[in-house]
C-alpha positions in Angstrom: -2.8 -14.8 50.6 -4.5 -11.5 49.8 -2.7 -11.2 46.8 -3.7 -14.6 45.4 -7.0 -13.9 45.8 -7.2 -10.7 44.5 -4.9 -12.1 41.4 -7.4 -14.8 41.1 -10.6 -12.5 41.1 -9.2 -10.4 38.9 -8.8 -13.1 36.7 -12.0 -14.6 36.6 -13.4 -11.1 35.9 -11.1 -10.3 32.7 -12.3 -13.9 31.7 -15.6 -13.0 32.0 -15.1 -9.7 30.1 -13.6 -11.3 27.0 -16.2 -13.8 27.0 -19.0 -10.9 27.0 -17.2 -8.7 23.9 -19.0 -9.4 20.4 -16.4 -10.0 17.6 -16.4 -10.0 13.9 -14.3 -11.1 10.7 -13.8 -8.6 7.8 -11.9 -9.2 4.9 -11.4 -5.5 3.8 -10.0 -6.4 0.6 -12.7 -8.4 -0.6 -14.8 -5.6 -0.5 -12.6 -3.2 -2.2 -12.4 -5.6 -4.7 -15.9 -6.0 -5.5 -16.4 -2.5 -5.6 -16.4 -0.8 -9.1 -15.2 2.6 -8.4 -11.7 0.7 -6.6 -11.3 -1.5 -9.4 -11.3 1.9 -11.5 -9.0 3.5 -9.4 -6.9 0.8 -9.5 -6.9 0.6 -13.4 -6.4 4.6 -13.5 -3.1 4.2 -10.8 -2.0 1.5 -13.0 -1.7 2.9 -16.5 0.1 5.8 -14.8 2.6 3.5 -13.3 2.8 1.8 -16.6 3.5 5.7 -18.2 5.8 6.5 -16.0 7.8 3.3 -16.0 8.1 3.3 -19.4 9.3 7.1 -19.7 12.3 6.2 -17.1 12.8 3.2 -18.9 13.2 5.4 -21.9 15.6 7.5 -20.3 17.7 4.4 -19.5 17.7 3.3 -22.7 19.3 7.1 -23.8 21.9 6.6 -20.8 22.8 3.3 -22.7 23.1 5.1 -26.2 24.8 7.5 -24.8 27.3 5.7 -23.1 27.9 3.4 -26.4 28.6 6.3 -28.5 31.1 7.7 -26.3 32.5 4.1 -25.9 33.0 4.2 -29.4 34.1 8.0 -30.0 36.4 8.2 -26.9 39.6 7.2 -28.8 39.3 10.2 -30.5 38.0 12.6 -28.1 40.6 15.1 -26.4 40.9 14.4 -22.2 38.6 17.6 -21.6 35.9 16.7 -24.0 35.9 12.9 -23.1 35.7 14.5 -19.6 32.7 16.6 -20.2 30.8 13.8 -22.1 31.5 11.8 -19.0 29.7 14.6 -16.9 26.9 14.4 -19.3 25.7 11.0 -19.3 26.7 10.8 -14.7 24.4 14.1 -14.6 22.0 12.9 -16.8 21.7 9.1 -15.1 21.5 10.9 -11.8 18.7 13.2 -12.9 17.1 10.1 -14.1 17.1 8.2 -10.6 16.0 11.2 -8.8 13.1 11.3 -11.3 12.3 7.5 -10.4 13.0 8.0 -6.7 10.2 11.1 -7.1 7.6 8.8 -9.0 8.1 5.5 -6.7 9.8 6.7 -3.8 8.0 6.1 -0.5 6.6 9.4 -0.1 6.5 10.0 -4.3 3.8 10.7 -6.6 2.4 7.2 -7.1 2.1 7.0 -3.7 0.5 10.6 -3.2 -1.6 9.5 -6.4 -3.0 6.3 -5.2 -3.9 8.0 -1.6 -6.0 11.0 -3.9 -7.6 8.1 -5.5 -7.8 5.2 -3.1 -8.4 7.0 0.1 -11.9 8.2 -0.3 -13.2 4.5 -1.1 -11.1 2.9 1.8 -13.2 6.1 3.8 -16.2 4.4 2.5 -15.8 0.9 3.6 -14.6 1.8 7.3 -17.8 3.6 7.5 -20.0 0.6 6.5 -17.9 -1.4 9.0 -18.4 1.3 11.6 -22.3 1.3 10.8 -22.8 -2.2 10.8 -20.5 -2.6 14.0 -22.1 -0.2 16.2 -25.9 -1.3 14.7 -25.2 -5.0 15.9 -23.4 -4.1 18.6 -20.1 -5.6 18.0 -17.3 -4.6 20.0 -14.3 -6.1 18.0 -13.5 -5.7 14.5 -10.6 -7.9 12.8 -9.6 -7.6 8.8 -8.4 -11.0 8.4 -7.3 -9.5 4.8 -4.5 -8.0 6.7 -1.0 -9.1 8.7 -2.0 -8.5 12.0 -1.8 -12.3 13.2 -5.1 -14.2 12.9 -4.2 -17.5 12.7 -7.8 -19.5 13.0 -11.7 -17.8 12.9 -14.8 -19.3 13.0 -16.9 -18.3 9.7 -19.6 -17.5 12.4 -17.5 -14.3 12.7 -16.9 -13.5 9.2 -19.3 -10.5 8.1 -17.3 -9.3 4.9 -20.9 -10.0 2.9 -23.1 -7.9 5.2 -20.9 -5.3 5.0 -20.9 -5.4 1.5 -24.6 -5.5 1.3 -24.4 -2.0 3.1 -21.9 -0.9 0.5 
C-alpha cells in the first residue's frame, strides 16, 4: 500500500514538473543558412571539394591510360617488365585511394577543413540560443532541424526568428 502511494505521488510530482519546464523550437539550420559568413564558408568548403575531386579524378583517368597502354604493349613486353608495369599502375592506384581516403575520409582534410571554417559560426548561434534561452527563461531547447525524434510542435514553440534577430 505504501508503495502505491508513494509510486503515485511521485507521479503526480514529475507530472507537475514537466508541466512547469518552458520549452522552445529551433531550427538551427535555418539560421545558418541565413547567415552570410556560413553561406561563404560553405561556398569556400565547396570549391575545395570540387578541386580536390577533380584532381583524384584526374589521377583515375592516368590509372585508366596507363592500364590501356600496357593492355596494348603487353604482348610485347618481357614477363619482368610487364611485371614491373603492373607494379606501377597497383602502386600508383593505391597511392591514389589513400590520397582520396586523406581528403574525404572521416577524419580527413575536408572534414578538418569544414570544422576550421564552420565551427566558429555554429559557436555563434549556440550562443544566441544560450542568450536568448536563459534571458526568457526557457529550460528546454529542441533543433527540430535535426534527427533527434520530434515528431509534432506547436509553432507557439518555434523561436528560430528571435534567435535570429539576436544574430
Amino acid at each position: 500500500m505504501k508503495k502505491s502511494i508513494l509510486f503515485a505521488a511521485f507521479a503526480l510530482l514529475m507530472t507537475t514538473a514537466a508541466f512547469s519546464q518552458r520549452i522552445a523550437i529551433v531550427d538551427v539550420n535555418a539560421l545558418l543558412e541565413a547567415m552570410p559568413e556560413y553561406q561563404t564558408a560553405q561556398s569556400d568548403i565547396d570549391k575545395i571539394s570540387a578541386e580536390w575531386r577533380q584532381d583524384i579524378s584526374q589521377d583515375y583517368d592516368k590509372i585508366k591510360s596507363m592500364y590501356n597502354k600496357y593492355q596494348a604493349e603487353q604482348v610485347l613486353l618481357s614477363d619482368e617488365v610487364r611485371k614491373q608495369r603492373e607494379d606501377e599502375i597497383m602502386d600508383f592506384e593505391k597511392s591514389v585511394r589513400e590520397k582520396q581516403k586523406q581528403r574525404f575520409g572521416p577524419e580527413g582534410d575536408l572534414f578538418r577543413k569544414r570544422q576550421e571554417m564552420v565551427r566558429p559560426i555554429q559557436d555563434k548561434v549556440f550562443a544566441a540560443i544560450d542568450s536568448y534561452a536563459n534571458d526568457r527563461g526557457i529550460d528546454i531547447v529542441f533543433d527540430k532541424s535535426s534527427s533527434a525524434g520530434l515528431l509534432f510542435a506547436n509553432e507557439e514553440f518555434d523561436k528560430t526568428e528571435d534567435v535570429r534577430k539576436r544574430l
